[in-house]
DODRENZA-480461 format. One line per 5 residues: number of its first residue (from 0); their letters; for each residue x negated, y, z negated of C-alpha. Coordinates in Angstrom, 1 decimal. Each point is the difference from the previous one (the first is absolute). Layout:
N
NUM) a) X Y Z  ...
REM end
This chain:
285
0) xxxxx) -111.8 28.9 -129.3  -1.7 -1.0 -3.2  -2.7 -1.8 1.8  -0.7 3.3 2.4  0.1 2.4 -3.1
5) xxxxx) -2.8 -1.9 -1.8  -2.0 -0.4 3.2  0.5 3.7 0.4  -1.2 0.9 -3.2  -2.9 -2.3 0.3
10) xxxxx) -1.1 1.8 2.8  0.5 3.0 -1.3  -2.0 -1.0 -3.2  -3.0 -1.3 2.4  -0.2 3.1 2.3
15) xxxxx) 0.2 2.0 -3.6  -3.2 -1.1 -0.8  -1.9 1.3 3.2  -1.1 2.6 1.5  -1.3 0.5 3.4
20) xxxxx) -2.4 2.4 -1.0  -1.6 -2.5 -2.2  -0.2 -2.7 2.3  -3.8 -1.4 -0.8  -0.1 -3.1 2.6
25) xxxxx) 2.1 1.5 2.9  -0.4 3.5 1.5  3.8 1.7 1.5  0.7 2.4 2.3  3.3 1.5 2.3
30) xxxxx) -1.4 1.8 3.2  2.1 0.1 3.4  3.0 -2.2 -1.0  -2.3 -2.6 -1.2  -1.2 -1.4 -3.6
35) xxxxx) -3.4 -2.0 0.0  -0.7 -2.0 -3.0  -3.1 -0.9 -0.3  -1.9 -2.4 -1.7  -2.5 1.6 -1.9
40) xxxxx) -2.8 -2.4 -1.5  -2.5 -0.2 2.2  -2.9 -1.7 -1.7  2.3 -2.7 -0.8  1.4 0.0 3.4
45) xxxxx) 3.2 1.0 -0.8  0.8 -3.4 -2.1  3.9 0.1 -1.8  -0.4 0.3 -3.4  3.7 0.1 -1.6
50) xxxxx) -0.8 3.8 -0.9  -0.4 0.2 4.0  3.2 -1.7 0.3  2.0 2.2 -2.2  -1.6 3.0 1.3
55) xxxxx) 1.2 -1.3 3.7  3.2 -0.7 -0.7  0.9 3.4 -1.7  -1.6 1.9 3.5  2.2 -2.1 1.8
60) xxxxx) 2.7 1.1 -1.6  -1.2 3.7 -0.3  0.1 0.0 3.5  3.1 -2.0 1.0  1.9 2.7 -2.7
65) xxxxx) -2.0 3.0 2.5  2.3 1.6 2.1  -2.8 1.3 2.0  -1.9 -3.5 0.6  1.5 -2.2 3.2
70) xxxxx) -2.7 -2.5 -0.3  -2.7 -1.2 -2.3  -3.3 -0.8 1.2  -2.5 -3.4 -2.5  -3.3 0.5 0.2
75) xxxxx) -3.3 -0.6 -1.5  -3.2 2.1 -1.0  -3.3 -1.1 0.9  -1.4 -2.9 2.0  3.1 -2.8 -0.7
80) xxxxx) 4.1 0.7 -0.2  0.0 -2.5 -3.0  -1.6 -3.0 -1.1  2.5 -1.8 -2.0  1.0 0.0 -3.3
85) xxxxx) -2.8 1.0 -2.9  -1.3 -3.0 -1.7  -1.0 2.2 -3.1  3.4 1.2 -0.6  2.4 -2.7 1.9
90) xxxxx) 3.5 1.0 -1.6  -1.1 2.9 -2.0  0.2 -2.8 -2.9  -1.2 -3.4 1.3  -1.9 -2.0 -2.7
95) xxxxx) 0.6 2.4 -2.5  -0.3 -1.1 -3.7  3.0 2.3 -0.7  2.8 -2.5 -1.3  2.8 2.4 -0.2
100) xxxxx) 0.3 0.4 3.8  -0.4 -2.2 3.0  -3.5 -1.3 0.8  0.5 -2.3 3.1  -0.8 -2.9 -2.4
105) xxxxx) 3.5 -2.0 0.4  1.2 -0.9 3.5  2.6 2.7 -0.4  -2.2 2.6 -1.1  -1.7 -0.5 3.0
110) xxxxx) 3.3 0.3 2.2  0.4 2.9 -2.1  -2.6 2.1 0.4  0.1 -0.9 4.2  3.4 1.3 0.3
115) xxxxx) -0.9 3.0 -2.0  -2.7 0.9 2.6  2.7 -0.8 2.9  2.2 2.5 -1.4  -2.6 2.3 0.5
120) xxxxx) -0.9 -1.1 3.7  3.6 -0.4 0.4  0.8 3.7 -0.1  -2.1 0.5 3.5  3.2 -2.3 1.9
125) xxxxx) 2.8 1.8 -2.0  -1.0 3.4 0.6  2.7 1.3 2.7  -2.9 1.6 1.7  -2.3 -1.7 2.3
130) xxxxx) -3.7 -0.8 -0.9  -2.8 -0.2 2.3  -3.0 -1.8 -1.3  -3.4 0.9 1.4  -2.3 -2.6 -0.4
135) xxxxx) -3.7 0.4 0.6  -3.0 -2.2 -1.3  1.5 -2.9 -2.4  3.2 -1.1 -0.7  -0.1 -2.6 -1.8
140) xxxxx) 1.8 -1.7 -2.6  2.1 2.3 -2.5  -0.6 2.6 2.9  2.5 -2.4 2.4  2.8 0.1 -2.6
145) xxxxx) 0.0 3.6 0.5  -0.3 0.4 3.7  2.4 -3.2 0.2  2.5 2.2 -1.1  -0.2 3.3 2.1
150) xxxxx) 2.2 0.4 2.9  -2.4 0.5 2.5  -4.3 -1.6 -0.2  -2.4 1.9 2.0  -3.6 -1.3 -0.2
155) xxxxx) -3.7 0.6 1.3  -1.2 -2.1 2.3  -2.8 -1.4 -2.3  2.6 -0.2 -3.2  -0.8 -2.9 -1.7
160) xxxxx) 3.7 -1.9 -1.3  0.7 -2.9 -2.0  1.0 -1.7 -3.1  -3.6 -1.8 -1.2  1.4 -0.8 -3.1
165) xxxxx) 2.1 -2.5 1.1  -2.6 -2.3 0.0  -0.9 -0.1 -3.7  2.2 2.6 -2.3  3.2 -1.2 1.3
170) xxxxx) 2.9 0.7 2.3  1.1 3.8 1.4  2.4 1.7 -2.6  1.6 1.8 2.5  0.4 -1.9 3.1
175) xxxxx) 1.8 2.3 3.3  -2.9 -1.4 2.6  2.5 -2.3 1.9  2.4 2.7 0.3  -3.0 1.9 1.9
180) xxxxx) -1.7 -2.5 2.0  2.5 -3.3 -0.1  -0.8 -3.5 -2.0  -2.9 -1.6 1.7  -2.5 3.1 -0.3
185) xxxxx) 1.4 0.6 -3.4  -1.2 -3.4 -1.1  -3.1 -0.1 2.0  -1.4 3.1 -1.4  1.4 -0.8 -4.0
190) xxxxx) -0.8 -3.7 0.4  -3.9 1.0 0.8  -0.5 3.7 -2.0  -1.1 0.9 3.2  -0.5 3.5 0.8
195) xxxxx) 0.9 1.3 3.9  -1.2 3.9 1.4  2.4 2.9 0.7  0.2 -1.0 3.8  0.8 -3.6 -0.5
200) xxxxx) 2.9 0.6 -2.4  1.8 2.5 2.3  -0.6 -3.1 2.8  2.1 -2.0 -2.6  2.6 2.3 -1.1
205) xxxxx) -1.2 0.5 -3.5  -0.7 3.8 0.4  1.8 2.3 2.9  -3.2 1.3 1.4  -3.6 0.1 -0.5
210) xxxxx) -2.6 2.6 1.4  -3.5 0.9 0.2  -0.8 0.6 -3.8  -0.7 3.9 0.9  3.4 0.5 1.2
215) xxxxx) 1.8 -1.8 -2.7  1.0 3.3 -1.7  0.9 2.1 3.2  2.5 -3.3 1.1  1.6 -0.1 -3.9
220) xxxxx) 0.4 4.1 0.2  1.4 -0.6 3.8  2.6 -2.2 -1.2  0.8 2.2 -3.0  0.5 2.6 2.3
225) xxxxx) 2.8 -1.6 2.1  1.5 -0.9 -3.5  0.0 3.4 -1.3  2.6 1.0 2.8  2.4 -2.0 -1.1
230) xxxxx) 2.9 0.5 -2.6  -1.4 -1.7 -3.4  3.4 -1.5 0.1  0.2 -1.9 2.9  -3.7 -1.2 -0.6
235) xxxxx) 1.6 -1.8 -3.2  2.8 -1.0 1.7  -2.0 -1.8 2.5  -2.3 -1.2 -2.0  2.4 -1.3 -2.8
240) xxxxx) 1.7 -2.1 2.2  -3.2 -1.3 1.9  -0.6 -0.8 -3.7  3.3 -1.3 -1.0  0.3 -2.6 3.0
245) xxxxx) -3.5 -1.3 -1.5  1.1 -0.5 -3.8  3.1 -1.9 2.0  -2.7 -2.5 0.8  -1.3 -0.4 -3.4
250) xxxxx) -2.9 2.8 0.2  0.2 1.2 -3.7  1.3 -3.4 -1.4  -2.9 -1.3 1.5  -2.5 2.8 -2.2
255) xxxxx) 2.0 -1.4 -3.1  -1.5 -3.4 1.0  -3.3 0.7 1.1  -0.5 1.5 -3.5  1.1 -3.6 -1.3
260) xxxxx) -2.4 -1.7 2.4  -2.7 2.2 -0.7  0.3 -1.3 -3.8  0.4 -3.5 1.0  -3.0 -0.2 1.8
265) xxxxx) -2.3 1.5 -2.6  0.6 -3.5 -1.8  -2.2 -1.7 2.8  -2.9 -1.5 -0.6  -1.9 2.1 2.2
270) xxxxx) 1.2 3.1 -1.3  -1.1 -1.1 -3.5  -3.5 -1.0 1.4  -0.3 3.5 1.7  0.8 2.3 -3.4
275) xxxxx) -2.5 -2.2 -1.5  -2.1 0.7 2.3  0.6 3.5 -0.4  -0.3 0.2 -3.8  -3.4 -2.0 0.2
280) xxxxx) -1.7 2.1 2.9  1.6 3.3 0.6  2.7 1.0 2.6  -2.6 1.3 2.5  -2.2 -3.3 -0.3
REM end
């Protein structure tokens, strides 16, 4: 009971501090039983900054709390969904010169600072209403954590997904691919960085449903149309235990531990050749 009282509160505190009128990265809106949160840094292409994060998690919540929203709808503004994480502003506090807090400096820093971001991320699977996310342009990255942990994926056919970081930064810090499309395509696409389109990753299970890129929003607003009908309660309840039956096989202990992995693997060699690389030429190069 002590444990749920300071969890409580710490919620509390975090939500506090927000307001969804003053979202800066993410626009929010509740129309026709629906809220749509969406992404809103387009020359960037939507890439997570922790400020993005934080801002995502409290709309989640705003909406999940909304007795008139029975689903929520993730999307992004412009020409990509997301692009990953921000390399400018990795954890919000990566690299900083600031001794008094975390800096990612230490191996547990590092864990630190990955699990914070989960937390974040996290809030998209524990909301009790389900999440549709509508994926259009890329995905990539930081931008499959998110959709990774919607209930249902709907793409364009020309979506371009995929982790390319795998290759050199590390290892995924949330990891639910094999829960979507099964072991062997999990490890063929994180072993290579590989990206796949929109219609090949609905052949593979990875997202419910792809469609011609001009049609993407009608089939999202289709779906959250059916969804709307139904009692807000019994959409949690059957999502929950969809949910539940996955954590029973490990699905949130295994987030705890990509988070771990992800740390472990910056200490490879080819992770240390590639910030080099990055320090001495410039991300883009």
């Amino acid at each position: 009971h002590l444990l749920l009282y300071f969890q409580t509160k710490a919620l509390c505190i975090r939500r506090s501090t927000l307001d969804k009128a003053n979202y800066e990265n993410i626009r929010y809106e509740v129309e026709n039983g629906r809220a749509r949160i969406t992404l809103n840094r387009p020359k960037k292409l939507n890439s997570i900054s922790y400020e993005t994060l934080k801002e995502l998690e409290h709309a989640v919540w705003e909406a999940d709390d909304d007795s008139a929203v029975h689903c929520i709808i993730l999307r992004g503004e412009g020409r990509a969904f997301c692009t990953g994480y921000d390399m400018t502003d990795l954890s919000g506090r990566r690299n900083s010169k600031d001794p008094t807090h975390r800096n990612g400096g230490s191996h547990d820093d590092d864990v630190w600072l990955l699990e914070r971001n989960n937390r974040c991320i996290r809030s998209i699977w524990e909301a009790h209403k389900p999440v549709i996310a509508q994926i259009h342009g890329y995905c990539l990255a930081g931008g499959t954590d998110l959709v990774m942990g919607c209930d249902m994926l709907i793409a364009a056919d020309d979506a371009k997904i995929g982790f390319p970081a795998a290759r050199s930064m590390g290892a995924l810090p949330n990891n639910l691919w094999m829960y979507h499309c099964g072991p062997q395509w999990a490890k063929r696409l994180q072993l290579t960085g590989d990206s796949i389109s929109g219609k090949d990753a609905a052949t593979i299970g990875l997202v419910l449903k792809s469609v011609p890129a001009d049609q993407l929003e009608d089939e999202v607003e289709g779906l959250a149309d059916r969804l709307s009908l139904i009692d807000p309660d019994l959409l949690a309840a059957n999502k929950r235990i969809t949910n539940l039956g996955m954590e029973l096989m490990g699905a949130q202990v295994l987030q705890r531990l990509a988070a771990e992995n992800d740390a472990r693997s910056h200490h490879a060699s080819a992770v240390r050749d590639n910030s080099r690389s990055i320090k001495e030429l410039g991300l883009k190069e």
